[in-house]
SELUM-623285 format. One record per residue: residue in three letters; x, y negated, z negated of N, C-alpha, C, O in turn. Coordinates in steps of 0.001 Angstrom, whole numbers, plus 500000, padded with zeros to 6 digits. Atoms other than C-alpha are relative to their C-alpha. Example, Ala and Ser with C-alpha at 12.3 -4.5 7.8 and 13.67 -1.06 7.14 Angstrom:
// SELUM-623285
ALA500890501190500000512300504500492200500900498800500000501936498819499335;SER499180501190500060513670501060492860499230498910499270499739497802499101;
***
This chain:
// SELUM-623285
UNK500805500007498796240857842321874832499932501444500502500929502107500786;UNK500175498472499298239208845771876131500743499966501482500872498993502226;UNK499864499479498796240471847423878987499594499650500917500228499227501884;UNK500843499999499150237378847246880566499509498280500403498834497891501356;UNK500592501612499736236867843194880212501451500217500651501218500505501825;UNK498906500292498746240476843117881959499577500420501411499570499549502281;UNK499934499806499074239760845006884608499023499028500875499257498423501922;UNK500737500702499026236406843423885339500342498460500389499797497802501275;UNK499360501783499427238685839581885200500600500083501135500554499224502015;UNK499656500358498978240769841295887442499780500526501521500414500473502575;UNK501094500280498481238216842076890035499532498803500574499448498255501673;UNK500750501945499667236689838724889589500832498827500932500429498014501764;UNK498933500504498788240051837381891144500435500643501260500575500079502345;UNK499931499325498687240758839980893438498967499413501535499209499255502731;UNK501429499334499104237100839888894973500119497824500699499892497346501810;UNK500035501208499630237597835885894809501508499622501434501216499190502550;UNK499077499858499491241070835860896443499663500752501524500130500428502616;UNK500261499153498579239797838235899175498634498960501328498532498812502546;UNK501101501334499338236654835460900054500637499379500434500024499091501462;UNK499826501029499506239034832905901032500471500130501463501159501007501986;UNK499870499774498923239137832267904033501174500092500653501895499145500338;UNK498570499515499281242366833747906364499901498913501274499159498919502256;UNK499541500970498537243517830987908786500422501044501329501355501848501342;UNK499920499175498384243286832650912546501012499012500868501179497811500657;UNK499658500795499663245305831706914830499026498591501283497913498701501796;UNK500539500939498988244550828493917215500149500373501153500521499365501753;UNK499896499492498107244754830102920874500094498488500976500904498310501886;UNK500040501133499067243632826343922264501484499102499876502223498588500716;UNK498539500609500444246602824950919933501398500336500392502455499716500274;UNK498625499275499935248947827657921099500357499527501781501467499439502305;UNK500355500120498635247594826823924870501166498754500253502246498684500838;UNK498949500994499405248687823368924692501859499719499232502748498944499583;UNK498227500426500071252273823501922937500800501153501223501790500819501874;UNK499806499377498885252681826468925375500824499041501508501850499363502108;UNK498924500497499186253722823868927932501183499232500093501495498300500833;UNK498160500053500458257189823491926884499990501063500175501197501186499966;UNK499227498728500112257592826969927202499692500036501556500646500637502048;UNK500875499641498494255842827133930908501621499453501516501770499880502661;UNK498900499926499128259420825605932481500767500597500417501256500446501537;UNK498900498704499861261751828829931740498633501131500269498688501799501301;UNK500267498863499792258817831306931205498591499535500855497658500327500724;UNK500834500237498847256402829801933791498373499984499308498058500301498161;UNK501299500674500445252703828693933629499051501646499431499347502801499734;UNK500542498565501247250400831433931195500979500969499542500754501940498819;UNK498825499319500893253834832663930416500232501336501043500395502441500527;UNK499628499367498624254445834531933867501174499403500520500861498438501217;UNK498365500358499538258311833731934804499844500461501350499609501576501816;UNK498817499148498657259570833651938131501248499809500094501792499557501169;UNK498193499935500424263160833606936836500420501116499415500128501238498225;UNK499652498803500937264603836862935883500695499795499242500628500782498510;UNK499721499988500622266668835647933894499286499503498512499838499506497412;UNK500838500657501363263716834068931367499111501199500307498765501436501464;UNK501065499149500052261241837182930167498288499611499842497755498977498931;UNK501429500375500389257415837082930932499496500232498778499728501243498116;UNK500855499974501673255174836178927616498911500627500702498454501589500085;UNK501698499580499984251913837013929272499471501265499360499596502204500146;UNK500520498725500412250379839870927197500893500673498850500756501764498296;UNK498840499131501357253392840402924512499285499998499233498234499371499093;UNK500568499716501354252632841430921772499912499059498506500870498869497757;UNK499860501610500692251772838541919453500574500419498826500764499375498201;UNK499214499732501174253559840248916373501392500199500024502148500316499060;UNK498539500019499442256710840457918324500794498200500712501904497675500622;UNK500356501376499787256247837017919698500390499230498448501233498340498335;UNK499979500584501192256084836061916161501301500245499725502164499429500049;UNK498084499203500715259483837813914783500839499433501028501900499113500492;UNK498685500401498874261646836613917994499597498416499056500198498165498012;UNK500041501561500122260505832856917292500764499525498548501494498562498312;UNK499540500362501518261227833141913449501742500400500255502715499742499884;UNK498443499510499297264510834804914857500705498721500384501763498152500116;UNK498994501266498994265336832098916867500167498757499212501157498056499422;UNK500643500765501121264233829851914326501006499850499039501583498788498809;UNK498848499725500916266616831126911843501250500150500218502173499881499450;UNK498434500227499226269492831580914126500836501580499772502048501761499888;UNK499899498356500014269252835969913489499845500055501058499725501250501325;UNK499861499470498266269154835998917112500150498607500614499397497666500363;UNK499635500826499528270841833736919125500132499990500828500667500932501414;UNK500418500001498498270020832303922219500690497934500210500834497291499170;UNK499332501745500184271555828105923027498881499313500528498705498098500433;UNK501473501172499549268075827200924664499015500561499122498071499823498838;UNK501107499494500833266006829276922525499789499233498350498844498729497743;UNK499676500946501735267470827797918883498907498871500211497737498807499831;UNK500833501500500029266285824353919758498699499835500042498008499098499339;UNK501380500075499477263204825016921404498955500380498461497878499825498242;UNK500683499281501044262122827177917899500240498830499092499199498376498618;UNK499714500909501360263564824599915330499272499391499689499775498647498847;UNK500707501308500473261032822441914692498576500232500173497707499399499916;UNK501348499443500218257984824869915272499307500384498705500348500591498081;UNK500904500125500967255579825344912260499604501657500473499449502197501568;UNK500559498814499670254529828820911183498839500170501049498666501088501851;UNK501397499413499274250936828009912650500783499555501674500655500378502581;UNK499665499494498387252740826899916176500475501554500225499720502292500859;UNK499539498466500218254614830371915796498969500482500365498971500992501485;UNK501092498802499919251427832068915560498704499302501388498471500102502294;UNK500619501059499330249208829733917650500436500475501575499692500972502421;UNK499231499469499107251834830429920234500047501524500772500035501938501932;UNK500064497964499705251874834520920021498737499789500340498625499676501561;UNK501519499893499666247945834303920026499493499539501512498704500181502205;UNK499957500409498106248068832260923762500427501349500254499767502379500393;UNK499502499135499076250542834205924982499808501394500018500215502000501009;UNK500921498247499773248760838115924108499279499892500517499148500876501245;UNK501079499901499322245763836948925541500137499649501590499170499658502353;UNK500078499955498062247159836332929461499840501159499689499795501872498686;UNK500264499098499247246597838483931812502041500182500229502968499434500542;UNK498512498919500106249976840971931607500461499821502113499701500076503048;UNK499302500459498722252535839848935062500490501877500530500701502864499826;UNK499728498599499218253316843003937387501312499544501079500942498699501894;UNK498980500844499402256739842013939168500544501311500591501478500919501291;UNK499552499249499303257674845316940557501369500421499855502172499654499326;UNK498140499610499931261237847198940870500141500969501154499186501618501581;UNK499691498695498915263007849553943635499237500828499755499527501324498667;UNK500892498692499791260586852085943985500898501034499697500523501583498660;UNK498831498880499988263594854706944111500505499685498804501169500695498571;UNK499294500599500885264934853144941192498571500475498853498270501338498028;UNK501611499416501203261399853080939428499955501754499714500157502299498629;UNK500197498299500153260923857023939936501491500713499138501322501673498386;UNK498151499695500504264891857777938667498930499543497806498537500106496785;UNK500262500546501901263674855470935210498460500580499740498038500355498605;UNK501112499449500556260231857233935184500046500793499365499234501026498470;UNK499715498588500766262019860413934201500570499771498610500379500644497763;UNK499347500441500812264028858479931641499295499527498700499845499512497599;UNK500475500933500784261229856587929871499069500822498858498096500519498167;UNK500875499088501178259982859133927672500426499433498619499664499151497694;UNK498907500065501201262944858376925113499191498172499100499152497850497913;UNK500733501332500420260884854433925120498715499781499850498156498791499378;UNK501290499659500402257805855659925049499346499733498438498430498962498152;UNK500388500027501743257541856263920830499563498350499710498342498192499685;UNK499751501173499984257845852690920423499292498638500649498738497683500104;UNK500493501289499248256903850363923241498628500771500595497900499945501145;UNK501120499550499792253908852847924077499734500864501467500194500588502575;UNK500237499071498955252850855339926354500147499195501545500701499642502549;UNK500421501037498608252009852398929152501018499096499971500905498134500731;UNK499465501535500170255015850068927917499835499242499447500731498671498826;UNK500798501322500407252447847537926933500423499576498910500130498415498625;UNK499431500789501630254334847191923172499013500262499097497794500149499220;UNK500633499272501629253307848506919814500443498782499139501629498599498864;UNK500256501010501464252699845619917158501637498940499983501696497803500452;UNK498447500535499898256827844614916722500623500044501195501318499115501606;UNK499243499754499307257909846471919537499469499356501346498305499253501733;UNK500571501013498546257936844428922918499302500271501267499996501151501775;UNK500799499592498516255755844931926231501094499869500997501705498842501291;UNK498959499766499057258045846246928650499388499795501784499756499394502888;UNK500305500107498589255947846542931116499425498783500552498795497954499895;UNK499697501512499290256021843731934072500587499137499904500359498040500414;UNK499392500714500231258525842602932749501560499829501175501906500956501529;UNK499497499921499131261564841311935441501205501276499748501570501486498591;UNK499320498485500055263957844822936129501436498950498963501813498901497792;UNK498663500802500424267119842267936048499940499699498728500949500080498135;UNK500324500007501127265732841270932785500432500611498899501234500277498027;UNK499964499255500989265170844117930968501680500519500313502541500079499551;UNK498715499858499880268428845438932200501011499348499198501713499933498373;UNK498888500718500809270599842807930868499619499888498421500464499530497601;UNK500088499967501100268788843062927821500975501508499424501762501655498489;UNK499361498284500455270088846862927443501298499875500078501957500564499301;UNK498424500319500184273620845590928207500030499837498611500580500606497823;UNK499267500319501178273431843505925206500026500457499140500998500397498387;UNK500269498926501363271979845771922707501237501235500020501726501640498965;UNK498772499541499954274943848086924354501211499700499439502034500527499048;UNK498677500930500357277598845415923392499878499550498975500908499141498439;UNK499888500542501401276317844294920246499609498654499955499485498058498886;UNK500083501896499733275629840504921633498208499942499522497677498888499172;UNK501151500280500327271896841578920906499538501400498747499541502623498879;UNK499947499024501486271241843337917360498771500705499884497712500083499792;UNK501341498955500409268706846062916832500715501465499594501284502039500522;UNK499400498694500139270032849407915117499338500897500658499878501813501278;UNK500355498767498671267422851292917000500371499991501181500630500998501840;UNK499699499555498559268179850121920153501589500289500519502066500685501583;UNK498463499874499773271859850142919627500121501453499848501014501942500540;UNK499704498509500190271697853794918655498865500716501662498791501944501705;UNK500785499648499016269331854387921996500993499838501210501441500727501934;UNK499262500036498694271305852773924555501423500273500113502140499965501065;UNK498779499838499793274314853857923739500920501177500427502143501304500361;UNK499471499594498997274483856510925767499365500222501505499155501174502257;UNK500926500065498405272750855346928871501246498728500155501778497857499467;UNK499402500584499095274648854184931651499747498917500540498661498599500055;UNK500448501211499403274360850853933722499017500700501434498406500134502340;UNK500960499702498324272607853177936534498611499896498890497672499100498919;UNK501273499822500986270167854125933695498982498532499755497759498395499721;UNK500557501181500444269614850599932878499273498964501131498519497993501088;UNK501094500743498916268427849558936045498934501225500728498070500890501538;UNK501193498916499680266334853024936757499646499596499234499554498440499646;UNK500913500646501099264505851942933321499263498900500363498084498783500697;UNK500722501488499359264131848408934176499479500302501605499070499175501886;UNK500480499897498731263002849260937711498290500579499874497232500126500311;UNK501153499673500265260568851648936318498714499532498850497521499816498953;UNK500841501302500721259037849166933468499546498669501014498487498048500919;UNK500733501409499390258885846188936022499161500793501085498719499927501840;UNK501182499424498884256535848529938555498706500253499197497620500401499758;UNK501074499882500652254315848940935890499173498890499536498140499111498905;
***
């Protein structure tokens, strides 16, 4: 068999393979399993519990990776496990696709506190984006509750929450730091 008859077979599959159609996600599908999630992280995925983080506007590729996380039991949470176990890639995605398209929650922090973590947030910038808003994996910080993000930076401090970048980031920022940060992400 020539060269040239291979290659053109394996265009013929390529070109076929590339036609089929890519399943999108369901936004209406993600809408309605969404309310199971609307008790901890509140209705369009706007929390008023600091201790549960707003979905509205995350980043649906980060959205995705926590759930499979939780899913798999690589990040462990005792209400989160359950809630993921028994979701289906397309809920997974279905799910992220709702919750990027709210409208992004604005919850505010100490003003004095905000300006302190404004100077700070350069170092989170690369990553979560000039505005916060979250780069593809990395999460939307901004509007998100201060108390929140804060206790998240504990755990990545302590090891209770695993990320080698952020463990090598926060580990030398202080607990003042961690609520100037979070002060100045939830004003945004």
């Amino acid at each position: 068999m020539s060269s040239l008859y291979q290659s053109l077979i394996l265009s013929f599959f390529l070109s076929a393979l590339l036609a089929l159609p890519v399943s999108a996600a369901d936004v209406a599908a993600g809408e309605q399993k969404a309310a199971t999630c609307a008790g901890c992280h509140g209705p369009k995925g706007v929390s008023n519990n600091v201790q549960w983080p707003n979905l509205a506007a995350q980043q649906s590729a980060y959205t995705v990776n926590q759930l499979k996380a939780f899913k798999s039991g690589s990040r462990v949470n005792p209400m989160m496990q359950p809630m993921a176990a028994n979701l289906t890639d397309d809920d997974i995605n279905n799910l992220a696709a709702y919750f990027s398209g709210q409208q992004p929650a604005k919850v505010g922090g100490d003003p004095a506190l905000a300006k302190a973590g404004e100077a700070k947030a350069a170092m989170c910038q690369g990553c979560h984006g000039a505005a916060a808003a979250g780069n593809g994996q990395f999460p939307r910080l901004a509007g998100q509750h201060p108390d929140y993000i804060a206790q998240q930076l504990k755990a990545f401090k302590d090891g209770s929450r695993k990320s080698g970048p952020m463990q090598a980031i926060v580990a030398n920022l202080s607990e003042d730091d961690f609520k100037a940060l979070a002060a100045y992400f939830g004003s945004l």
